[in-house]
C-alpha positions as CSV (number, residue, x, y, z in Angstrom):
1,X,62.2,81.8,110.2
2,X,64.0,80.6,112.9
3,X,66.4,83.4,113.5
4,X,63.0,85.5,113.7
5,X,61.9,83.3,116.3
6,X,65.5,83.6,118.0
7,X,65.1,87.6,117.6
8,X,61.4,87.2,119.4
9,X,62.7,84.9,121.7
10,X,65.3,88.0,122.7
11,X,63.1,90.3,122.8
12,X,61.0,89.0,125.4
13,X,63.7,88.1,127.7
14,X,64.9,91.2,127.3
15,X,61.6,93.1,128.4
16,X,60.4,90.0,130.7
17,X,56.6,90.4,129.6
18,X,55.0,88.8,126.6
19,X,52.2,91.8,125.8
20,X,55.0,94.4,125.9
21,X,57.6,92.3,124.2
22,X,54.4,91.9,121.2
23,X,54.1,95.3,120.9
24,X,58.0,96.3,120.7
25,X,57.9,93.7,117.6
26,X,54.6,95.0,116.5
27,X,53.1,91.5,116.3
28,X,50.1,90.2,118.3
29,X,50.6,88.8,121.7
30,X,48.8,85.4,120.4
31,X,51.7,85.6,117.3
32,X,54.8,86.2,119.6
33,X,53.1,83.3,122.1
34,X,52.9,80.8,119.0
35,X,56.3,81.7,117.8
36,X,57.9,81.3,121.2
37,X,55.9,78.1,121.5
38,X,56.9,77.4,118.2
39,X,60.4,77.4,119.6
40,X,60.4,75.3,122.0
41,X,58.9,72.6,120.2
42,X,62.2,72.9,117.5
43,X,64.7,72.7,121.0
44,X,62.4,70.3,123.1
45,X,62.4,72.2,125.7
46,X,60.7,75.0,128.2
47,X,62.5,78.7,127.6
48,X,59.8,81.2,130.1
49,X,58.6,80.7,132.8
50,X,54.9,82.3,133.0
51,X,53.8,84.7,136.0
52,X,51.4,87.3,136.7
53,X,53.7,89.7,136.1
54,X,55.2,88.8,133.0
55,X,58.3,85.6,131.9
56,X,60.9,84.6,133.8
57,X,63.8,82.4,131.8
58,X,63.9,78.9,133.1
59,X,67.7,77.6,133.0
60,X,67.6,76.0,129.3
61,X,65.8,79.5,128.8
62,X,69.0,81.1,130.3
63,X,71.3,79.2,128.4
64,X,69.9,80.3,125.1
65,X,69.8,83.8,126.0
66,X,73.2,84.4,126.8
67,X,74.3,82.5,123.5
68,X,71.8,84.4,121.4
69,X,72.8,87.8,123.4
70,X,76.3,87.3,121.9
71,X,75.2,86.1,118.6
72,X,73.8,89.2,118.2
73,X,76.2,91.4,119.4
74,X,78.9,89.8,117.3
75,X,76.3,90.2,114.5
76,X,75.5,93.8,115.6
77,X,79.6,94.5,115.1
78,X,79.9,92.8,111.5
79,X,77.6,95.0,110.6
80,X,79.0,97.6,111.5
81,X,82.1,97.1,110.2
82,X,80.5,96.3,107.1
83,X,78.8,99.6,107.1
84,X,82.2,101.6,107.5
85,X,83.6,99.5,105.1
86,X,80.7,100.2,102.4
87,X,81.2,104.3,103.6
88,X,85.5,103.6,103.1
89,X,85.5,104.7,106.7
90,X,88.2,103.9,109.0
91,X,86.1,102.2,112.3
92,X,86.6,102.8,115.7
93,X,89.8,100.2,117.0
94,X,88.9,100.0,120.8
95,X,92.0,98.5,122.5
96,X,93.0,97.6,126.1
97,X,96.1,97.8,127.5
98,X,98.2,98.1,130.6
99,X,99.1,101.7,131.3
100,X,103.2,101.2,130.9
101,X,102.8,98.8,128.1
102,X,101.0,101.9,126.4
103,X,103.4,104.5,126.9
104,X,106.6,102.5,126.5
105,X,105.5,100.2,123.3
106,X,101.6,100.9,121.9
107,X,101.9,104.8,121.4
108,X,105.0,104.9,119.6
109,X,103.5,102.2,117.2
110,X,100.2,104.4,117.3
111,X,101.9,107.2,116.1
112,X,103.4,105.6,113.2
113,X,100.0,104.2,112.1
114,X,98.9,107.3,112.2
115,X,100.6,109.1,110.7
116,X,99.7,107.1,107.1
117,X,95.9,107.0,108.3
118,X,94.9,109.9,109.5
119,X,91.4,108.6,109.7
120,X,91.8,106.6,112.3
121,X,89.6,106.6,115.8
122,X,90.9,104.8,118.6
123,X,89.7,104.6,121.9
124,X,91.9,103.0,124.1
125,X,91.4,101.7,127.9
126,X,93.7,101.1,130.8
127,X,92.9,97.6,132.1
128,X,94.1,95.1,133.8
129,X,94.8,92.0,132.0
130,X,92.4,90.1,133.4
131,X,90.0,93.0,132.6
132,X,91.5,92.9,128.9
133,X,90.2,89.2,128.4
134,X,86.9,89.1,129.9
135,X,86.3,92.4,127.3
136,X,87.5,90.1,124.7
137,X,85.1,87.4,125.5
138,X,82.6,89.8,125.7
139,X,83.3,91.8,122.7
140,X,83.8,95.2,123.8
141,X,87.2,94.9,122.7
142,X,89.1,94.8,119.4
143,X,92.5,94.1,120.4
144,X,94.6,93.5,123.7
145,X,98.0,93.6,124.6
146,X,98.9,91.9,128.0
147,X,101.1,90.2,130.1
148,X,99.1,87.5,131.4
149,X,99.3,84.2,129.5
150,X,96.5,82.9,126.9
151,X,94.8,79.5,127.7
152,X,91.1,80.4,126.2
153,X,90.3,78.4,122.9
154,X,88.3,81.5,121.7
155,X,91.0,83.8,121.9
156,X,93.6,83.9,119.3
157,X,97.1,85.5,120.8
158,X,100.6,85.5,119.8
159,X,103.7,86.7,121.9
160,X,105.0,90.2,121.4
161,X,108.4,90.6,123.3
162,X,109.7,89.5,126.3
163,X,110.1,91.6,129.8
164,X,111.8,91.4,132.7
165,X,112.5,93.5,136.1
166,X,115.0,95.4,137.7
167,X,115.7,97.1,140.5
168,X,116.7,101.0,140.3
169,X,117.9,103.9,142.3
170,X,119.0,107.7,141.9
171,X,121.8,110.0,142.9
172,X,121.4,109.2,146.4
173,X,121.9,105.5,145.8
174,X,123.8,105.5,142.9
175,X,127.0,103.7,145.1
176,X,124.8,101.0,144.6
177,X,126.1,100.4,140.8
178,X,129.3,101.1,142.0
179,X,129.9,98.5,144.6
180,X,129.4,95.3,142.5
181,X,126.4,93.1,142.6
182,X,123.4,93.0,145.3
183,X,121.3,90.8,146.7
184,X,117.5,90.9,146.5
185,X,117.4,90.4,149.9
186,X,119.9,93.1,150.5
187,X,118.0,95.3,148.4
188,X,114.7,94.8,149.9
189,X,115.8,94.7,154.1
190,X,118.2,97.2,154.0
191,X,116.4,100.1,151.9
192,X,113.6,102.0,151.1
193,X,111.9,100.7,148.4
194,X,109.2,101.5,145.7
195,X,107.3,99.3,143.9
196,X,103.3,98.9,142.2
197,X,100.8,98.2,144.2
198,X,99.6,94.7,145.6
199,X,97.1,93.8,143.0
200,X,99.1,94.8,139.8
201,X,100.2,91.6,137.9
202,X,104.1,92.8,138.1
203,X,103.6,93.0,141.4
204,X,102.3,90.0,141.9
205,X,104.3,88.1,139.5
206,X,107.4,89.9,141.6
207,X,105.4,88.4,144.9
208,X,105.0,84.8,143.9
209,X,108.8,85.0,142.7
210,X,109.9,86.0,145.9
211,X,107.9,83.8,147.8
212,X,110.0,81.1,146.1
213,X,112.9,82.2,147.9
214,X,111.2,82.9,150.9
215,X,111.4,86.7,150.6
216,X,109.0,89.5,151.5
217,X,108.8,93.1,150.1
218,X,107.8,95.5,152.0
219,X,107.7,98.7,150.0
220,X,107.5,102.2,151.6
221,X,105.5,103.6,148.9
222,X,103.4,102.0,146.4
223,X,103.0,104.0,142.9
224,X,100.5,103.0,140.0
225,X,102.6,103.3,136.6
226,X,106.4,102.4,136.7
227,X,107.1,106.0,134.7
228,X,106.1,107.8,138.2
229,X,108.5,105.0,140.4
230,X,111.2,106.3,138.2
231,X,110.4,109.8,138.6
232,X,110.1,108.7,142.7
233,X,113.5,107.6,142.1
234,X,114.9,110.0,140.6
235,X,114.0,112.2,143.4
236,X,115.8,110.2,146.2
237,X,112.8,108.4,147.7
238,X,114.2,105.2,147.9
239,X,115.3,102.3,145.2
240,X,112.3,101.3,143.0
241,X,111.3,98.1,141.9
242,X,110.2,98.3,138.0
243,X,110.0,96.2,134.6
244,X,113.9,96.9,132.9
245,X,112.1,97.4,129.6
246,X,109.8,100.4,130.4
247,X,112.3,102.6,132.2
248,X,115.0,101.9,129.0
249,X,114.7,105.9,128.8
250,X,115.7,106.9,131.5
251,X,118.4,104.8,132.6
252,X,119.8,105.8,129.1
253,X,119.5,109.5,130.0
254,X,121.5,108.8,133.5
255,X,118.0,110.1,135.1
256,X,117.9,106.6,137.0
257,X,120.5,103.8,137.0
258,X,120.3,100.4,137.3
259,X,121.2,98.0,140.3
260,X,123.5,95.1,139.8
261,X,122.1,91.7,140.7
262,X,123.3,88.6,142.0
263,X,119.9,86.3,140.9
264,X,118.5,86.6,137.5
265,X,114.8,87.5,137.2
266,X,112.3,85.7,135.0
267,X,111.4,86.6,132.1
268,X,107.6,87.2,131.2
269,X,106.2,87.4,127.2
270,X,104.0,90.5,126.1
271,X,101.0,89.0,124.7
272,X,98.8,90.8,121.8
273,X,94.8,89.3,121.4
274,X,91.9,89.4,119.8
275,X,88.8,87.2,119.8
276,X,87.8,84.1,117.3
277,X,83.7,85.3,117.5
278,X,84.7,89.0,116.1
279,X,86.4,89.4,113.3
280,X,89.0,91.5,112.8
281,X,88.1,94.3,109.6
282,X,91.2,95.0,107.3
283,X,92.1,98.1,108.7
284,X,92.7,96.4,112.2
285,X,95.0,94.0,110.6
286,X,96.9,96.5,109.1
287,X,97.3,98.3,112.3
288,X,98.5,94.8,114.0
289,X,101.4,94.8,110.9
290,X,102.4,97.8,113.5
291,X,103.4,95.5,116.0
292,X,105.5,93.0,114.5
């Protein structure tokens, strides 16, 4: 009984009007005001509210909602999963990600999954990591893989790989590798350089890093996936800035080549998540064996 009165107690902040809340449950409007009532009485306090125009959520009222709202969405998504399981369906395995962190480590691993279930849906979405977390909270997400760290108690996470940065250049500034190690502060005052933009976190993990040192970049173009600063580089429009591990290709192919440094740049950890409130269906956890 109570989770009916939870479910009519949704319902009506949902539609914010008693009568048409009552007739979306197809109950009486003197039931649905008992069972509301009924409600309170249980958690001793006031949930709606009453105007002429309908309910209004007092704050107690607000505070249920929102915990009830994800009760049932994480209820919604076992069922779900319970249905594809009953069907032996693969289910959809939505996934955020940062776009260079995708081409460079998630599609190869993809592919490989793949390739033994051909079943599988995935629908995947560039985000920020930021982005990636408040989707897990809110369960629109399945897994993500990020480079921001994990403090959240409802998150579970465990470290991937580790990454770090360098600093690049093509034909044009290829004496560059040839003339021993560089400064940063060479680097960045005396050339052109090429980095991501402001508000990406490699950016601003780069920034804050600097800052340490009391350094500045000032790039001379700003480029939204480290795969196009290497092809910028490549091309002769200046040095680029990038993460060491996502342009291993191309500095293996001689496309790009990298810049000796004096300083050693930190390191940052590659972090792959998933919520605590949705749990993860056996054919997500054999796609995470993937990724070991």
């Amino acid at each position: 009984m109570i989770l009916q009165y939870y479910n009519y107690f949704y319902q009506t902040a949902l539609i914010g009007n008693m009568t048409k809340a009552a007739q979306s449950l197809y109950i009486s409007q003197p039931a649905l005001s008992k069972a509301i009532s009924n409600l309170e009485n249980i958690l001793k306090c006031k949930l709606f509210i009453r105007t002429p125009k309908g309910v209004t959520l007092t704050i107690e009222g607000e505070l249920l909602f929102q915990g009830v709202k994800e009760t049932f969405s994480i209820m919604s998504e076992t069922q779900n999963k319970i249905s594809d399981i009953k069907k032996n369906r693969i289910s959809e395995v939505r996934i955020g990600v940062g776009r260079d962190i995708f081409s460079a480590y998630l599609l190869p691993r993809l592919k490989s999954y793949y390739s033994f279930h051909p079943a599988a849906r995935f629908r995947i979405e560039m985000l920020s990591s930021q982005i990636i977390i408040d989707a897990l909270l809110d369960n629109r997400l399945d897994i993500g893989i990020m480079t921001q760290p994990m403090e959240n108690e409802l998150i579970v996470s465990r470290k991937l790989f580790s990454i770090t940065d360098c600093f690049i250049a093509g034909e044009k500034y290829k004496n560059l590798t040839e003339t021993g190690s560089h400064s940063i502060y060479e680097l960045i005052n005396y050339f052109p350089v090429i980095t991501l933009p402001k508000n990406s976190l490699t950016r601003k993990h780069m920034d804050s890093y600097l800052l340490d040192y009391g350094l500045v970049i000032t790039p001379i173009h700003e480029v939204q996936d480290t795969n196009l600063i290497a092809k910028m580089v490549s091309a002769n429009f200046g040095i680029g800035l990038v993460t060491e591990n996502f342009v291993q290709k191309e500095i293996e192919k001689k496309e790009v080549f990298k810049i000796p440094l004096i300083e050693k740049l930190p390191y940052r950890d590659v972090t792959l998540a998933w919520s605590k409130n949705l749990p993860l269906s056996s054919y997500n956890k054999d796609l995470l064996a993937y990724f070991d």
